[in-house]
C-alpha positions in Angstrom: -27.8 -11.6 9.7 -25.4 -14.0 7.4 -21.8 -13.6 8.3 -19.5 -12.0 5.6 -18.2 -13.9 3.4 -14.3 -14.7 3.0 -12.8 -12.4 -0.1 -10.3 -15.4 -1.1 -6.9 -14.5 -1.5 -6.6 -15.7 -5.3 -8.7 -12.8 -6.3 -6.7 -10.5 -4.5 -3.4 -11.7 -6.5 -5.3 -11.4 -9.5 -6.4 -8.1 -9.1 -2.5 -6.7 -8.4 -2.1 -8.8 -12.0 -4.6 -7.2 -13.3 -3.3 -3.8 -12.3 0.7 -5.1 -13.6 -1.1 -5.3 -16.9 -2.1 -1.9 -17.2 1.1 -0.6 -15.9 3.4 -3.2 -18.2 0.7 -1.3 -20.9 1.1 2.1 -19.5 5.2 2.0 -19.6 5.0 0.6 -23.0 3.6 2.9 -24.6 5.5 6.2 -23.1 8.9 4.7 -23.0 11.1 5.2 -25.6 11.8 1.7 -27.4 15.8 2.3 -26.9 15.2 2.6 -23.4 13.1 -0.5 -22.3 15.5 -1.6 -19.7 14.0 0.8 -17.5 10.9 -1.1 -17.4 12.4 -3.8 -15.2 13.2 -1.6 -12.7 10.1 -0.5 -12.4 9.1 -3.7 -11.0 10.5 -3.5 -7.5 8.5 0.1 -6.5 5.3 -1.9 -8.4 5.6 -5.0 -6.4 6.5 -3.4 -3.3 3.3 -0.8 -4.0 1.2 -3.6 -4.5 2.3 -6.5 -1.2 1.5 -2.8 0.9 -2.3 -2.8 -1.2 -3.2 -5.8 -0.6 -1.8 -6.1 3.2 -3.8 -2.8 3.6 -7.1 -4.7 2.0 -6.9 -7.8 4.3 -6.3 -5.9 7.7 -8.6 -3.0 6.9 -11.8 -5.2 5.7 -10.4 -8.1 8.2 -10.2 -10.9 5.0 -9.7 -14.2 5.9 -7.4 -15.2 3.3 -4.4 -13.2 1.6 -2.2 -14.2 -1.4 0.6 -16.0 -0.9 4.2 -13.5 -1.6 5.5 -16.0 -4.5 2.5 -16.0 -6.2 1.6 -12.1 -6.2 5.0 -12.0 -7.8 4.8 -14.3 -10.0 1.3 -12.4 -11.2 2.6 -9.2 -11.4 5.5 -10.3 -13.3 3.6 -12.1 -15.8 0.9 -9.5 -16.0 3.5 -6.8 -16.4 5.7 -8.2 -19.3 2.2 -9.6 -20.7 1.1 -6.0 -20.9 4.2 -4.7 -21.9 4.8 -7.0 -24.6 1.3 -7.2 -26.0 1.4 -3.2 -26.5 3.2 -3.6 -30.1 0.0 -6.1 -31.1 -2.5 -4.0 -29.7 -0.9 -0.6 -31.3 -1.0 -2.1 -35.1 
């Protein structure tokens, strides 16, 4: 039987990016516009949900490599104000 393969850690940080875009989407469009400052507060609980996911991920399926802390945050910032900044060109 072929050992398992490595799930490399780069497509772990992507996926919490991928998951900041659809919340940076998700808080775009149900926020008010006069409140948007909210949204960066919603960043800490995101981030700190996410580093607990994918900590969870590499002990429970034993992965070999994990995403380094600076760049998960540095994907889930980009892919949350990408999100929330793209909602206005995606609503038109």
């Amino acid at each position: 039987m072929a050992p398992a393969r490595a799930f490399p850690g780069y497509l772990l940080a992507l996926s919490a990016g991928f998951i900041a875009v659809g919340v940076g989407l998700l808080f775009a469009r149900y926020l008010p516009q006069d409140q948007s400052v909210w949204m960066a507060l919603a960043l800490i609980p995101l981030w700190l949900l996410l580093e607990g996911l994918l900590e969870a991920l590499v002990h429970v399926f034993s992965l070999r490599a994990r995403p380094g802390r600076l760049a998960v945050a540095a994907v889930v910032l980009a892919g949350f104000w990408g999100g929330a900044l793209a909602y206005p060109l995606l609503a038109l």
